[in-house]
ZAMARGU-4260 file (C-alpha; in steps of 0.2 Angstrom, whole numbers, plus 5000, padded with zeros to 4 digits):
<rodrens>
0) 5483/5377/5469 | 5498/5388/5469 | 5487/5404/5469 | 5477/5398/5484 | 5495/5393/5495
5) 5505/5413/5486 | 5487/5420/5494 | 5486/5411/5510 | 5505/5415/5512 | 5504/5434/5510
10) 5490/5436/5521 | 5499/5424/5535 | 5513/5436/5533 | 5505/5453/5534 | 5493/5447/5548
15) 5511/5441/5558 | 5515/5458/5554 | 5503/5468/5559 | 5504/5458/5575 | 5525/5463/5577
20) 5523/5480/5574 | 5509/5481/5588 | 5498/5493/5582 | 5482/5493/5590 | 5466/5492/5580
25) 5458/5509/5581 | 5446/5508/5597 | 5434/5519/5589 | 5429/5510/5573 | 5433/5491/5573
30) 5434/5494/5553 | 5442/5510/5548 | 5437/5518/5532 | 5452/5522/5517 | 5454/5540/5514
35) 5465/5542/5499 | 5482/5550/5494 | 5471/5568/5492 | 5468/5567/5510 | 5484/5561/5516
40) 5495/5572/5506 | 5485/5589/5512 | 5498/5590/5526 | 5511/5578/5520 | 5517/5590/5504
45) 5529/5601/5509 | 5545/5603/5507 | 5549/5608/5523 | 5538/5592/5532 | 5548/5578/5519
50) 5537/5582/5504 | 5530/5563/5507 | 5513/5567/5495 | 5531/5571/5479 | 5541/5555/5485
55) 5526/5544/5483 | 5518/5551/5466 | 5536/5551/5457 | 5538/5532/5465 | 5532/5515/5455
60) 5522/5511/5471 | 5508/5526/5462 | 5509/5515/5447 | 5508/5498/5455 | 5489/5499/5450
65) 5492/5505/5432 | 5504/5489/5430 | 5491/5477/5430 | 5481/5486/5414 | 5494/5477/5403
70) 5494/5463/5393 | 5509/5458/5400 | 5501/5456/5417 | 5485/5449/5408 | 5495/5435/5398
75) 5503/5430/5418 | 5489/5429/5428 | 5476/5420/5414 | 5491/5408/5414 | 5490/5407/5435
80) 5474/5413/5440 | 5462/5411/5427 | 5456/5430/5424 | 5463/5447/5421 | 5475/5454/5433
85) 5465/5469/5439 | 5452/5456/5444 | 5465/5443/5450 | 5467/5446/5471 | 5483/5437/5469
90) 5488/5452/5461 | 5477/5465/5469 | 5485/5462/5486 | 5501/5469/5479 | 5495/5482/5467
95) 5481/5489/5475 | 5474/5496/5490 | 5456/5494/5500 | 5451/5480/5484 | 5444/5470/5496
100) 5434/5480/5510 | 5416/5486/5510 | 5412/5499/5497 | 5405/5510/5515 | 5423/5509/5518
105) 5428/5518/5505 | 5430/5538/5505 | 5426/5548/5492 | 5444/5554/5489 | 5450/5535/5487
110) 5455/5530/5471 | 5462/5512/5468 | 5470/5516/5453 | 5483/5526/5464 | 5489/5509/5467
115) 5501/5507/5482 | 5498/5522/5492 | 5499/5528/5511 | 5487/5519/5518 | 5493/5501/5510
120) 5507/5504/5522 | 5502/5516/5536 | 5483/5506/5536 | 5465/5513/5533 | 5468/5534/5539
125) 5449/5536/5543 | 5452/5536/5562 | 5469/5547/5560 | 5468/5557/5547 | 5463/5573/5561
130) 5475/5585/5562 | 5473/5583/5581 | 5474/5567/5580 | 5488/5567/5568 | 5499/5579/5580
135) 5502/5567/5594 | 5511/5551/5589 | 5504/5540/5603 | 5486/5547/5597 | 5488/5542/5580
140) 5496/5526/5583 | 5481/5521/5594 | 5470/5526/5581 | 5476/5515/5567 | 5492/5521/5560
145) 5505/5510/5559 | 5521/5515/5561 | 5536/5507/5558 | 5551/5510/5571 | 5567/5503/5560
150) 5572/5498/5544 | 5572/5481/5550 | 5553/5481/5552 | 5550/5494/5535 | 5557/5478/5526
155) 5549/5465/5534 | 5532/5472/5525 | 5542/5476/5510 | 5543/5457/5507 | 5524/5451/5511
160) 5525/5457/5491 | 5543/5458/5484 | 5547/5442/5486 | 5553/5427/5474 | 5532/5420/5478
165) 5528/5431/5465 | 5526/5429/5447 | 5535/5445/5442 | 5550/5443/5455 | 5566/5454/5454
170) 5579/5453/5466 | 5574/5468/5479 | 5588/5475/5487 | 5580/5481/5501 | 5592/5499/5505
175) 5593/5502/5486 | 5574/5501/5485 | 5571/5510/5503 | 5582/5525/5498 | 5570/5530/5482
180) 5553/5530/5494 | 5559/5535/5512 | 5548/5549/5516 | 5551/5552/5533 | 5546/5567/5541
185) 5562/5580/5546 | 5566/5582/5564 | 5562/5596/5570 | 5576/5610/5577
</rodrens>
């Protein structure tokens, strides 16, 4: 019972956030695809741009998958859930990325095993992921990808998962935690 109300709860939150950041779903394909970190960090690794594709792969978001290969997580969720953790969507919705869409939906660069990656925060890239697309802020925005205009709102989706619901809880300090991933992209002179 718990597992069904920690379920329902994170996907009450997410789907209220969503709806507060106001990103449209992209008008072009009601269900974008997932792309993968490959794709993303062809133009999101350099230095110069905020080296975002580095930040994320030296990050414990990257291994956020890898986590639930443990007994550790194993012993926890047959306790709670019944079954393995990388079975588990209690756990998946944390530790994973595009889990639970259509396999069509999935590119061939994907890899769940890269955990949480952009697209668990920035959403399904299909519809972006154009350099033309990506250039214009307003373009990419009304093509799927979320952006998030203060702290106020990064933290607000940091908790759909770090919070005391879940069965691993650690207090998350919120600017300690933000100052190891932030990845933003440099303004430019």
């Amino acid at each position: 019972m718990r597992s069904k109300i920690y379920v329902l709860i994170c996907a009450a939150v997410s789907f209220s956030f969503l709806a507060f950041t106001n990103n449209p779903i992209s008008p072009k394909d009601k269900n974008p695809g997932f792309v993968g970190t490959k794709s993303c960090g062809m133009c999101h690794k350099k230095e110069k741009d905020g080296a975002q594709l580095k930040v994320w792969k030296e990050s414990q978001h990257a291994k956020a998958y890898e986590t639930l290969n443990s007994e550790t997580a194993d012993k926890i969720s047959m306790e709670l859930y019944g079954k393995k953790a990388i079975e588990a969507e209690e756990c998946l919705v944390c530790h994973a990325s595009g889990y639970d869409v259509d396999a069509s939906l999935i590119g061939k660069k994907f890899k769940i095993e890269e955990g949480v990656q952009c697209e668990t925060c920035h959403g399904p890239g299909s519809d972006y992921k154009s350099l033309k697309i990506m250039k214009d802020r307003e373009k990419s925005v009304a093509n799927g990808l979320r952006i998030f205009n203060s702290e106020e709102e990064i933290e607000k989706f940091c908790i759909t998962c770090h919070n005391p619901d879940s069965p691993t809880y650690v207090e998350f300090k919120f600017e300690e935690m933000w100052r190891q991933i932030s990845h933003d992209i440099p303004e430019k002179n």
